[in-house]
C-alpha positions as CSV (number, residue, x, y, z in Angstrom):
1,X,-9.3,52.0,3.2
2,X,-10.2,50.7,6.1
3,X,-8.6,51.4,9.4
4,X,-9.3,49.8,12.9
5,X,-6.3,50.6,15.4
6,X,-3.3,49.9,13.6
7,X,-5.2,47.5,11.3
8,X,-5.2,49.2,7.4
9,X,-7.6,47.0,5.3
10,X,-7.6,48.1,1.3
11,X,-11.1,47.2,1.0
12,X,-12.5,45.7,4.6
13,X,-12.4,42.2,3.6
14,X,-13.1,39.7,6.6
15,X,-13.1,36.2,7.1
16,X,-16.3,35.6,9.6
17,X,-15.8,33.8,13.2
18,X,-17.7,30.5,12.2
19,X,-18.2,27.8,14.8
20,X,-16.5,24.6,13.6
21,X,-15.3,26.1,10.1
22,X,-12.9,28.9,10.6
23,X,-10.1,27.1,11.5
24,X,-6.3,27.9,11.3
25,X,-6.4,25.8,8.3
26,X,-9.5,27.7,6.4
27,X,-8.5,31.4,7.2
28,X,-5.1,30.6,6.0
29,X,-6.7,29.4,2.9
30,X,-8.8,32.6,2.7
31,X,-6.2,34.7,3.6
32,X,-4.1,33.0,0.1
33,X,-6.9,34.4,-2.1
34,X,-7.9,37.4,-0.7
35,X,-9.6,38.1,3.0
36,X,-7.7,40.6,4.4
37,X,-8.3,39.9,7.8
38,X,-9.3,36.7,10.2
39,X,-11.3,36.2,13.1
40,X,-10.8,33.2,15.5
41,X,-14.0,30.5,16.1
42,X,-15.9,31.9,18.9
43,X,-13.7,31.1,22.2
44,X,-15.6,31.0,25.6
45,X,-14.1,33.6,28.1
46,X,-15.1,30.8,30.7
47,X,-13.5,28.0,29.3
48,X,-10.2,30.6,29.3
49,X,-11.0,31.8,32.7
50,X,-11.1,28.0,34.2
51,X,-7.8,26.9,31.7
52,X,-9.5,24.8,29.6
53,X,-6.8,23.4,27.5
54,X,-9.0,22.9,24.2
55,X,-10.8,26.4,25.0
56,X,-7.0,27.8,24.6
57,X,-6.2,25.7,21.3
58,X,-8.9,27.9,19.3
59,X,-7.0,30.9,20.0
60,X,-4.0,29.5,18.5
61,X,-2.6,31.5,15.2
62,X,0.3,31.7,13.0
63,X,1.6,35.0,11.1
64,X,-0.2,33.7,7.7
65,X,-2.9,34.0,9.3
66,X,-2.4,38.1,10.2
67,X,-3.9,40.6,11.1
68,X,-5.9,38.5,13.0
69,X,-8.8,38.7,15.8
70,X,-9.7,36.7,18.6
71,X,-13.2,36.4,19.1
72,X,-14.7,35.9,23.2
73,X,-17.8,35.5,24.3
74,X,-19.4,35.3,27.7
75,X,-21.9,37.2,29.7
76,X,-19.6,38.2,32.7
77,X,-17.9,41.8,32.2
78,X,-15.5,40.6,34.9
79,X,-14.3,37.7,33.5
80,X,-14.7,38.5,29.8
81,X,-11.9,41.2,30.8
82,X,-9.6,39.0,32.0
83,X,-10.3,36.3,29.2
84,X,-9.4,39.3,27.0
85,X,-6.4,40.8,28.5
86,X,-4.8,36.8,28.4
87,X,-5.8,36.7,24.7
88,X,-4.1,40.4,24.3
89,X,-0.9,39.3,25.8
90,X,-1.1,35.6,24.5
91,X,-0.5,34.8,28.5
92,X,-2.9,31.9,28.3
93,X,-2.5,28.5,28.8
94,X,-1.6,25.8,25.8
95,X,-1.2,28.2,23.0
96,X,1.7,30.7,23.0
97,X,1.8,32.3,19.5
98,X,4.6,33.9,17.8
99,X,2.8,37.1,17.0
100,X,-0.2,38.9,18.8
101,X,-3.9,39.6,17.7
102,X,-4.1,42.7,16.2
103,X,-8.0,43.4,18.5
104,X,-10.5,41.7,20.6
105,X,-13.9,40.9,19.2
106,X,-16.8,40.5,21.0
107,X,-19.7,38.1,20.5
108,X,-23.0,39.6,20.4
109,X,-24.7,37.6,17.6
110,X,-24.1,33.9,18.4
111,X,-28.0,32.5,17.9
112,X,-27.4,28.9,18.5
113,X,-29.4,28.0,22.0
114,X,-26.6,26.7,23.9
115,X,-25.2,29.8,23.5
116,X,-28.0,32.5,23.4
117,X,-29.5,30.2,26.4
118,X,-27.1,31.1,28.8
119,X,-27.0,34.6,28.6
120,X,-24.7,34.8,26.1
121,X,-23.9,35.6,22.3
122,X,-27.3,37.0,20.6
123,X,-28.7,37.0,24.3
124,X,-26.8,40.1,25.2
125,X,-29.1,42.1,22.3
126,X,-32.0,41.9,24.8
127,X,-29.9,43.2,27.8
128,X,-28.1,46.3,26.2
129,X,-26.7,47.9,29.3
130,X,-24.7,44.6,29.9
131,X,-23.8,44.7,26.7
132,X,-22.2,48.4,26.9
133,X,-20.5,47.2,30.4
134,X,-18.8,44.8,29.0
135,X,-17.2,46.2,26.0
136,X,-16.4,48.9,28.5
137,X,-14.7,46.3,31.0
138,X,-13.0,44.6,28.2
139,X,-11.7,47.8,26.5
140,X,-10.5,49.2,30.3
141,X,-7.4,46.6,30.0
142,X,-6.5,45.8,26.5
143,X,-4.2,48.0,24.4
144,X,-5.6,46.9,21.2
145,X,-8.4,47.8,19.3
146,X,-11.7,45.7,20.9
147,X,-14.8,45.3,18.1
148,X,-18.4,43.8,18.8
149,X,-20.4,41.5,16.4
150,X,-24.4,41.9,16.8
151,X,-27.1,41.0,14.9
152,X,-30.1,43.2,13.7
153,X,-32.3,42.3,17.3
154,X,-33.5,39.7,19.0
155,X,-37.0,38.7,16.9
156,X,-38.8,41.0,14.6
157,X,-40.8,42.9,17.3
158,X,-37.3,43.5,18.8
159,X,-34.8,45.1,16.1
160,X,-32.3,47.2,18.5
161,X,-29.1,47.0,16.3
162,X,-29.1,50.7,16.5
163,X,-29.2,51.0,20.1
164,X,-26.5,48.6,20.7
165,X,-24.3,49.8,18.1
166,X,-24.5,53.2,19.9
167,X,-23.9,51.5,23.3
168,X,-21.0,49.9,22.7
169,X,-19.5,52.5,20.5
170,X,-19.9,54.6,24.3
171,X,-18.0,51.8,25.7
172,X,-15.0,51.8,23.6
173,X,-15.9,49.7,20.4
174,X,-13.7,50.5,17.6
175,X,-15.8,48.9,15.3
176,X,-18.8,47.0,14.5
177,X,-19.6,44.0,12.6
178,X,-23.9,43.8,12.0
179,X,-25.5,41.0,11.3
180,X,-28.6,41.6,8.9
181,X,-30.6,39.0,11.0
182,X,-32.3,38.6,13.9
183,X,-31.8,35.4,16.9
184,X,-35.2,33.9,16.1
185,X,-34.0,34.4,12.2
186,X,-31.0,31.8,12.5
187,X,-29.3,31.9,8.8
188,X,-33.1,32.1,7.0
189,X,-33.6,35.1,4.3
190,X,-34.1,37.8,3.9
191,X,-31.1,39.8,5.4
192,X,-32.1,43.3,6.4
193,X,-29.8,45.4,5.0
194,X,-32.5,48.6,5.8
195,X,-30.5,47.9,9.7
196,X,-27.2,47.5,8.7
197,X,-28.0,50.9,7.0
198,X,-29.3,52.3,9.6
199,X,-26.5,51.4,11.7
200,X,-23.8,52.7,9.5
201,X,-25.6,56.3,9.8
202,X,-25.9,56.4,13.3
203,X,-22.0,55.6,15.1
204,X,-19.0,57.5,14.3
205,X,-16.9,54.0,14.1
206,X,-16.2,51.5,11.0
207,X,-19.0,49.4,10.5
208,X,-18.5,45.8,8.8
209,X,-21.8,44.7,7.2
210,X,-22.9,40.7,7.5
211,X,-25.6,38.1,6.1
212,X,-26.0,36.8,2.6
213,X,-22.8,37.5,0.7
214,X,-22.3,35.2,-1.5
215,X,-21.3,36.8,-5.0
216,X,-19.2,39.6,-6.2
217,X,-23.0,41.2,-7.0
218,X,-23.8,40.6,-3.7
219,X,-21.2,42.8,-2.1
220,X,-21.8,45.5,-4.8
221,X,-25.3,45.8,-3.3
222,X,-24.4,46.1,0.1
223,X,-21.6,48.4,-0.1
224,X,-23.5,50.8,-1.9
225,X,-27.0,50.4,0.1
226,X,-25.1,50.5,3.3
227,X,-22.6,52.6,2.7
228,X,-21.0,50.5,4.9
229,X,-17.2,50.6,5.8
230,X,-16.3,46.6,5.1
231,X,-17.8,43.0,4.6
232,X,-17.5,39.8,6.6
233,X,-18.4,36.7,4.6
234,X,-19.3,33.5,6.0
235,X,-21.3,30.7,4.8
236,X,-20.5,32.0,1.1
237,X,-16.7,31.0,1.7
238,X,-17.7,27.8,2.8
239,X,-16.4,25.7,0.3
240,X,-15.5,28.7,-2.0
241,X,-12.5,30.5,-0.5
242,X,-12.1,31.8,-4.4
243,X,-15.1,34.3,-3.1
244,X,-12.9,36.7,-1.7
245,X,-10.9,37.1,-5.0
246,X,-13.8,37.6,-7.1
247,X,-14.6,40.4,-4.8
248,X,-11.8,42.0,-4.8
249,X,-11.3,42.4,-8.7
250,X,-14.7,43.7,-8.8
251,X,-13.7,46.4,-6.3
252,X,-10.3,46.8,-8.0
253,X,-12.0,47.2,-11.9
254,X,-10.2,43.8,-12.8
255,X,-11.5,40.7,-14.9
256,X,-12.3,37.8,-12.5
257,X,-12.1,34.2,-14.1
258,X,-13.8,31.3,-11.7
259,X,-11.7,28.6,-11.2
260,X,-12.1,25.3,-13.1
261,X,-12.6,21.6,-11.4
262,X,-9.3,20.6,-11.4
263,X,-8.2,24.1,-9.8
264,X,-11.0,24.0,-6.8
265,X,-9.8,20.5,-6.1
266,X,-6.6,21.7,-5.8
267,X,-7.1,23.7,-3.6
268,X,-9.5,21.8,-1.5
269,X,-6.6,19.2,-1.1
270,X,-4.0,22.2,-0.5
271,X,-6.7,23.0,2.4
272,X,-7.1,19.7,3.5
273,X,-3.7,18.8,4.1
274,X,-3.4,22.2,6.2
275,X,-5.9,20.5,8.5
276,X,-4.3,17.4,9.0
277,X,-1.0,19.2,9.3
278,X,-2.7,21.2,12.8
279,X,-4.8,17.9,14.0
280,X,-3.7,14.7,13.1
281,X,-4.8,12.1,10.2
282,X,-7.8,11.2,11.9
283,X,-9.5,14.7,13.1
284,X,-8.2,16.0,10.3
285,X,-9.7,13.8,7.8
286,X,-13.7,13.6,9.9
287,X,-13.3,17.6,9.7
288,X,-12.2,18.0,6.1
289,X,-15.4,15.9,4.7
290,X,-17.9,18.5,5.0
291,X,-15.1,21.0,3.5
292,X,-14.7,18.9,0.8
293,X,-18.3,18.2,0.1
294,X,-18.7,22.0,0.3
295,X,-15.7,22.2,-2.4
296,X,-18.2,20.0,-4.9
297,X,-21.6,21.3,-3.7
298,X,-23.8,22.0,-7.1
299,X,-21.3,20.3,-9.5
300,X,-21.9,17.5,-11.8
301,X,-21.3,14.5,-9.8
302,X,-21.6,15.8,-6.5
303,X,-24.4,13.6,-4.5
304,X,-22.3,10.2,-5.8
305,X,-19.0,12.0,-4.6
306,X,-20.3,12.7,-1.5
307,X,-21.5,9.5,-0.5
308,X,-18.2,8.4,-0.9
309,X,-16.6,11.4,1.0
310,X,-18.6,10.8,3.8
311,X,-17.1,7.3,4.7
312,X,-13.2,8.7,3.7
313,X,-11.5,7.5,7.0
314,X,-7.6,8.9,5.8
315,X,-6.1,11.1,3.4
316,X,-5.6,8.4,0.7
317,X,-9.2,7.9,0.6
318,X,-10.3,11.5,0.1
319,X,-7.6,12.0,-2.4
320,X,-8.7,8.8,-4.4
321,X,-12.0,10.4,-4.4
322,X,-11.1,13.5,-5.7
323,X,-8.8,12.2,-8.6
324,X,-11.9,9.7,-9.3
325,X,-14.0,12.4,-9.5
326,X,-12.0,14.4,-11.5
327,X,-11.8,11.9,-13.8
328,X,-15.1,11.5,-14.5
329,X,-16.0,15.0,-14.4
């Protein structure tokens, strides 16, 4: 059991925050089969600060979706604070939800150079002071849990997870999410688990281990290297929502069976329609095609299917595809 304010997780399942991926449609998808709790795409505290309408709609949630985070980033204690207390209150502009977050997270680990270039995400692992003041700013006016997501350093000559971790648990962190990779690293292998490790002994707070879970074995050997408190999965639910399922009968002692062809596609088009549902025909259907390609990726079939995918301009086009596809599979 995991417990994070007056979140109770059976086994510390999460959903990651991923940039153009973990949409409303996608977390409800992986909250169907099996991630216990959601994080929002990464939502700029200065884009809330100056009422940017789209900034706003990322935020957006529905109960389905619950227990659910927001994630902020920004490099500004003072405005990260009031990003966060709007977010807390759902007092923002655009998206008024029907429930509340359940806690703030906090970007620390963003390594994309637009981000990490000014000042912010990943960037805040070279300036660990400002890192502890503004978890400490941000946890100052929020009455819910606030949690921070770093990654293992900056480079390899820089590997400070530990000192942040112990920083912001200081600061009034409630729990922390590691990333077994550095900036300079991006997504490339190996993770380094040996940090997320180390971090876990270290703080007195949950820690969620990150980075190269993509199998039920996968989270086997990171729960018990790490002794870690939960798991986030990202890329590995891309495409395979079914993930957190098979992890969860391994850590309940039951018999997982991997869904056939006809079953993914099922899904994918239960998951696709979501997404047009919250955008529109057109977004909707530009958005869904790399889910869909993910859906296929490694199958028999797949390359040809994709070409197709790629050119799908409305929903009767992808679903042509998939019943061709299945078809022929």
């Amino acid at each position: 059991m995991l417990k994070i304010g007056n979140v109770e997780l059976n086994h510390g399942l999460f959903l990651a925050p991923l940039a153009g991926v973990s949409d409303r449609a996608f977390r409800s998808v992986c909250r169907k089969f099996g991630a216990e709790c959601t994080v929002s795409e990464m939502i700029s505290a200065k884009g809330l600060h100056y009422n940017d309408t789209k900034t706003a709609i990322l935020a957006a949630f529905s109960e389905d979706e619950a227990p659910f985070f927001v994630q902020i980033f920004g490099s500004d204690p003072e405005i990260m604070a009031e990003s966060a207390k709007k977010l807390a209150t759902n007092n923002y502009k655009a998206c008024q939800n029907t429930c509340y977050p359940m806690g703030i997270d906090i970007n620390m680990g963003c390594p994309v150079p637009k981000i990490a270039g000014n000042g912010d995400g990943s960037a805040l692992m070279k300036n660990p002071k400002l890192a502890g003041e503004i978890v400490k700013a941000v946890s100052a006016v929020v009455d819910i849990p606030v949690t921070v997501k770093i990654r293992s350093g900056w480079d390899d000559e820089h590997i400070n997870a530990v000192e942040v971790a112990k920083i912001v648990e200081e600061n009034g962190a409630k729990a922390i999410c590691v990333h077994g990779r550095t900036k300079a690293q991006m997504y490339r292998d190996p993770v380094n688990i040996d940090i997320i490790k180390s971090v876990k002994e270290s703080v007195n707070i949950p820690v969620i281990a990150n980075g190269g879970i993509n199998t039920a074995d996968d989270a086997k050997r990171m729960l018990e290297y790490t002794g870690c408190d939960g798991l986030m999965i990202a890329r590995g639910a891309m495409g395979n929502p079914f993930l957190f399922e098979e992890i969860t009968a391994y850590l309940e002692g039951r018999a997982y069976s991997v869904p056939n062809m006809e079953e993914r596609m099922k899904v994918a088009m239960e998951h696709i329609r979501l997404m047009i549902d919250y955008k529109g025909e057109y977004t909707g259907v530009m958005e869904a095609r790399k889910h869909l390609a993910w859906y296929i990726q490694g199958q028999k079939g797949a390359a040809s299917a994709r070409e197709k995918v790629n050119h799908a301009s409305t929903l009767d086009d992808l679903e042509k595809i998939v019943n061709d596809y299945l078809r022929n599979f």
